[in-house]
N, C-alpha and C positions, 0 to 999 in steps of 0.2 A: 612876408615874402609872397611872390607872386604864387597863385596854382598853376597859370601854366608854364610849361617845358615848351623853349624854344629850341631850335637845332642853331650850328656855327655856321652849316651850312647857308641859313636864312637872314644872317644877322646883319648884312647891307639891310635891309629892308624896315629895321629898326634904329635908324637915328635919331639921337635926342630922346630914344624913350627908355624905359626898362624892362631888361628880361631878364629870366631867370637861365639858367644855364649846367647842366648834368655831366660832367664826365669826370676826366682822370688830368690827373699832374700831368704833366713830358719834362716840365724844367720850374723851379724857383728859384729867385735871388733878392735878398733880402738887401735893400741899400739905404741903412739908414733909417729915415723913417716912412720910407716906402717900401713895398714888398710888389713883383714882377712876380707873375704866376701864369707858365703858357700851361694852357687847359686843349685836350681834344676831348671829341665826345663822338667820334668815327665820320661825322660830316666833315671834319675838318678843322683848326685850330686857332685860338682867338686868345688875346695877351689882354689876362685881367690884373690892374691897377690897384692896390690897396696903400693906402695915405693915413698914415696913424691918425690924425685929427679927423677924419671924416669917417672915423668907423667907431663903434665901442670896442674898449679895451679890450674886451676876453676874443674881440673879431680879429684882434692885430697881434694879440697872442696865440692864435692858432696859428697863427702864416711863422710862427715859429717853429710850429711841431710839424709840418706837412713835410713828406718826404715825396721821391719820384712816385707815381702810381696810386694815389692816394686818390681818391674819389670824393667826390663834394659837389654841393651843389653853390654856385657862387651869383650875386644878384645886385643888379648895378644900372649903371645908365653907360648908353652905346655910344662912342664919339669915334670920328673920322681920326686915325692916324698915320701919318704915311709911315714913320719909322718902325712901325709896330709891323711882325708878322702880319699880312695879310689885310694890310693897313686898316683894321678897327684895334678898338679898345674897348674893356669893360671898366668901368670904373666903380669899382663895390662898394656896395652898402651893408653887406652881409655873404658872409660866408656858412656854408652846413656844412661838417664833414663826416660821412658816411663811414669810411674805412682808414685809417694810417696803418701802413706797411709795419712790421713787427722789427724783418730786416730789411737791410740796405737792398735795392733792388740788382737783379743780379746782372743783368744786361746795362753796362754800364754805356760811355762815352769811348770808350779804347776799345781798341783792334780786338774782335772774337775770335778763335775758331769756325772753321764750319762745324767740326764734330759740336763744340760747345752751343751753337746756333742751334742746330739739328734737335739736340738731347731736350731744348726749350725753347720748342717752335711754338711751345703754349702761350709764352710772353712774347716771345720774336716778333709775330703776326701782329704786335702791338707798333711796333716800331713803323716810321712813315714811308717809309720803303715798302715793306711788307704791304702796309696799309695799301700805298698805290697801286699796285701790283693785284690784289685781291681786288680790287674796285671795278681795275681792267678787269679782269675775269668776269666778275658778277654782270660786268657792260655785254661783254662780250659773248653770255651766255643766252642773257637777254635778245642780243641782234641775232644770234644764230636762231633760236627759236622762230623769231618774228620773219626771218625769211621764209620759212619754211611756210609758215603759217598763212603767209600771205600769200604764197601760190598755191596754198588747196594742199599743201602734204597733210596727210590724216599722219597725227601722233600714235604710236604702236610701242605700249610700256612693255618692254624683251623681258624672260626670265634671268635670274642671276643663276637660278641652281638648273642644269639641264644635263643631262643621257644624251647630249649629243654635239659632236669638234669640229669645229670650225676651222681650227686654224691646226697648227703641229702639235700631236701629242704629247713634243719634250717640254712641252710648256703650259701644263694647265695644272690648277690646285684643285687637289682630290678632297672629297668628302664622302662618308657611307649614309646615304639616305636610307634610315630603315632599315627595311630587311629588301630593298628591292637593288640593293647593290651600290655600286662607285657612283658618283654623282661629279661635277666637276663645276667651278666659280667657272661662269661664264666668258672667254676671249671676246665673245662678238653676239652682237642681237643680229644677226647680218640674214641666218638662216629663216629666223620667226618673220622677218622683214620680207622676204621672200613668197611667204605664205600668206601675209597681208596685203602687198603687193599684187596680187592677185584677185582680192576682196576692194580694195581702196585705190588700186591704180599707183599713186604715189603715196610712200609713208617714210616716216622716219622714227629715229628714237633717239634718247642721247641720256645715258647714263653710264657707272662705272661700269667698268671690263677689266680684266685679271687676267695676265700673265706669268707665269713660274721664270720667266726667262733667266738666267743665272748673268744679267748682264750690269757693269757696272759704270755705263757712258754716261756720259751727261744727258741723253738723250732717252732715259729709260727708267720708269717706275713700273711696280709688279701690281700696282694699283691704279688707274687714272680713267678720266672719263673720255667716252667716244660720243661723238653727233654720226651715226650710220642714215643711210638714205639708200631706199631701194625703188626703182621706175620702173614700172611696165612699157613695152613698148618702146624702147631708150638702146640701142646699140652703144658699144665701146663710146665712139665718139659723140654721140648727145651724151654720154657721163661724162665726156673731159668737159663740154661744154658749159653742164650745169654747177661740176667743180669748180670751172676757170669765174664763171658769172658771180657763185658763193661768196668767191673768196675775196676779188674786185669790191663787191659790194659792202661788205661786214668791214672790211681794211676800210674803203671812204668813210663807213658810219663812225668806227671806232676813233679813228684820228680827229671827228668832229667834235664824240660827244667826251671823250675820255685826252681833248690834247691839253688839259693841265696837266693830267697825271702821270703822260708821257712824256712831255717837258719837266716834268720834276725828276723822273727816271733817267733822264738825260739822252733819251731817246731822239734822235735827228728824225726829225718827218718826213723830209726830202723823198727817200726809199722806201717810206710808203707810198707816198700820193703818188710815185708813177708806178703802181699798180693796176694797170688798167688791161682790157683784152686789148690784142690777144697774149697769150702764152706761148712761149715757144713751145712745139711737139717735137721732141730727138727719141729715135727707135732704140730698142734697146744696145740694138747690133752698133750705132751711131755710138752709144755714151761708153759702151767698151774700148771703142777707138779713139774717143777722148781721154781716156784713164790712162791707155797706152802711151799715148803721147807727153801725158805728164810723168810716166816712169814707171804706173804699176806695172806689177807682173801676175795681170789678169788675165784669164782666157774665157773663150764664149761660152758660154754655160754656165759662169760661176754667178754668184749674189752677186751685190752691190750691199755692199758693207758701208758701215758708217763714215768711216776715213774717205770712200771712192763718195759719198753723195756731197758732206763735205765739199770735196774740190768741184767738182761737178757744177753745184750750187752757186758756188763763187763766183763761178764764170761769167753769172747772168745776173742780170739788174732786178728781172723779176721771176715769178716763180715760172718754174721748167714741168714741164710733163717727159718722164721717161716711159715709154710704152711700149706691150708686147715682149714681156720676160717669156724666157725659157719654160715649160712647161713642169721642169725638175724641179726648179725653187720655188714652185707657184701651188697656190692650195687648190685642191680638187674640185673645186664648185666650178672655178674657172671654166669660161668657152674656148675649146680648141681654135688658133689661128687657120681658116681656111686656105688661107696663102701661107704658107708656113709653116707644117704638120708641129713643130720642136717646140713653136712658140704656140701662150696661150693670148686673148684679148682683155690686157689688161693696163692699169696705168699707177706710176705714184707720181706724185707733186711733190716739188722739191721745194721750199722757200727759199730766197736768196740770202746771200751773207754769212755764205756758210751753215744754213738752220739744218740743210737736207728734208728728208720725207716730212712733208705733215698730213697727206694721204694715200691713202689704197685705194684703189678701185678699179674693177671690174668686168664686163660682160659676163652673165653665170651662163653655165651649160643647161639650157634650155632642152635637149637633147636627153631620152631617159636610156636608152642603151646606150650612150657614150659616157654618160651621167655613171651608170652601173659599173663599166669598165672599169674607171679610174675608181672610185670606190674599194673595187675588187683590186686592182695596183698597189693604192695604197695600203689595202691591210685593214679596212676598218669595217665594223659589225654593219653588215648592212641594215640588221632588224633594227638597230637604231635609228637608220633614216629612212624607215620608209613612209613616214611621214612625209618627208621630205622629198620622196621621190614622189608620193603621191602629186606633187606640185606639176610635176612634168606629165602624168597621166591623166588630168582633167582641166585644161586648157590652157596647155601651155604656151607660153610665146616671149620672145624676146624681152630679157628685162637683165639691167643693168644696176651696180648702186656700189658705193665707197663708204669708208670711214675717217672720222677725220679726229685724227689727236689733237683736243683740248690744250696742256698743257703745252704741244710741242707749236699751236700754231701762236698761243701766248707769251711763249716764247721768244718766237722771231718778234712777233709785236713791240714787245716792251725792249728788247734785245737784251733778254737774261740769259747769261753763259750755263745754264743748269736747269733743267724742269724740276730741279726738286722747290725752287721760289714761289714755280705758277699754280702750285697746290694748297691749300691749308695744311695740311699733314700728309706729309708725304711718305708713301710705302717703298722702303728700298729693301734688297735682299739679303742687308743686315742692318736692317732696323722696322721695329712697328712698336717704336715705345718716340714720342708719347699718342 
């Protein structure tokens, strides 16, 4: 057998010759004196051939014992086939097997549960659905970085464990650090950004963030990653700008580099590619007056709940900016509207098609006695931030910055009805097994 390990991925580029080949069963079918073996190996899947006369015996009595999931290495010569997945073929001369399953594999061909999915998202993520799905992400984790990078954002690694709230109290996961008191898993790098923002002009960071939220939408894990970005020098509206430019961008790249995996998802491309600027901007006072019309029984001042972003969303082809919420539902960092004492300067993006929010963002209270007030409003330790206030006391100035949910904008992407797909193991608030 060959030493080296080629991928399925690469395997056009091997006609007429031999490679060797590393993964796992998906399917066999034994016909006769042929044996049909699809093989993936995470690049992708390739339909390897075995012909009782052109293999040894003990080669064509293993393709008897091989069950779903079974591991081997198989080694052949590569021919062009159309009816085959993916139109190659391997045609073996040797099979190695690694591992055969003990039992029958549990994730069969028939209809699952979710709960039963859920409880074995450890095998699940094997299935080519899943596979897709994860691949987007990994793409797409990829293309958010490189924007960022390519305009000069200096990367700013946030703490997980910090003495200091970002977001509403009724939602964070406590811990006792030591003996120096509560500690709490991080909502947002949003504040540390803030304070490097300051040092680097533009930064960002993108890792998990942690919510207690007791919520059970399709639209909510108590676990998931955030890409946060904070600018100096950047009002309200150079954020919707940089938002609206982000997101434009990363949707063209992804549909390019990831449109098989989107077309296997069964995902229509059409609604993405006309993602272009601009974005419609509707005020907040505006999207309340749309809700009304479609029936809710909303009044000014209230949130915008998942069902109101929902309809909202629908309405548009592409993603919406609502901006300039109320100052009650809005977190304290926020900059007061000048025109509008009620409201603060702030915005979320909706995706279309129903996805609602897949960001937050901001203008921060640049301001340290206004900063102080709402502080002191809300009820929280000041000696906690005055770190934080120090930001406003040594050269302060205008600076803007959002977050953008991971799984909720992979979501609309792929158009999965559930963020719990666009995760590997997803954290729900009754569940973190496995």
């Amino acid at each position: 057998m060959q030493d080296k390990q080629f991928s399925i991925s690469e395997i056009s580029q091997w006609i007429d010759r031999e490679v060797s080949i590393s993964g796992w069963v998906r399917h066999i079918r034994l016909s006769g004196s042929i044996c049909f073996i699809d093989i993936r190996d995470g690049t992708g899947s390739v339909q390897a051939v075995v012909v009782e006369n052109q293999v040894s015996k003990n080669t064509f009595v293993n393709c008897s014992r091989i069950k779903i999931e079974t591991s081997l290495t198989v080694t052949g010569i590569v021919h062009t086939e159309p009816r085959a997945p993916g139109g190659f073929e391997i045609v073996v001369s040797d099979i190695v097997i690694a591992h055969i399953p003990e039992d029958e594999y549990p994730i069969s061909k028939k209809s699952h549960g979710v709960d039963f999915l859920i409880e074995h998202r450890h095998l699940w993520i094997r299935s080519s659905r899943q596979l897709a799905i994860l691949k987007v992400r990994s793409t797409l984790i990829q293309l958010l970085r490189s924007y960022f990078h390519d305009r000069g954002f200096v990367l700013i690694d946030t703490p997980i464990l910090t003495g200091a709230i970002g977001e509403s109290t009724g939602n964070l996961f406590e811990t006792q650090y030591f003996d120096l008191g509560t500690a709490y898993l991080a909502q947002t790098g949003q504040l540390y950004l803030e304070a490097a923002s300051s040092a680097f002009k533009n930064v960002f960071c993108f890792g998990p963030t942690f919510r207690a939220e007791k919520s059970k939408t399709r639209r909510h894990l108590t676990e998931f990653w955030m890409l946060e970005a904070e600018m100096a020098f950047c009002d309200s509206n150079c954020n919707m700008d940089v938002q609206e430019d982000m997101v434009c961008w990363v949707i063209e790249k992804i549909t390019e580099v990831c449109k098989k995996e989107l077309l296997f998802l069964g995902r229509e491309l059409e609604p993405l590619k006309i993602v272009k600027p601009p974005f419609k901007r509707v005020t907040y006072e505006e999207a309340i007056e749309i809700l009304r019309k479609e029936g809710f029984e909303i009044e000014w001042g209230d949130d915008i709940g998942g069902d109101e972003e929902t309809v909202i969303s629908e309405r548009f082809e592409k993603p919406v900016f609502i901006y300039n919420y109320p100052k009650k539902v809005k977190a304290f960092y926020m900059k007061p509207n000048q025109d509008d004492s009620r409201t603060v300067l702030c915005d979320d993006l909706f995706a279309p098609e129903g996805y609602g929010e897949i960001i937050g963002g901001s203008q921060r209270n640049d301001d340290l006695d206004s900063l102080l007030r709402r502080i002191e409003d809300e009820g929280l330790d000041r000696l906690s931030y005055e770190w934080y206030l120090d930001i406003r006391r040594y050269g302060s100035v205008p600076h803007s910055g959002f977050g953008l949910g991971l799984e909720r904008l992979l979501a609309w992407i792929c158009k999965i009805k559930h963020v719990r797909e666009a995760i590997p193991f997803p954290r729900l608030i009754n569940r973190i097994y496995p």
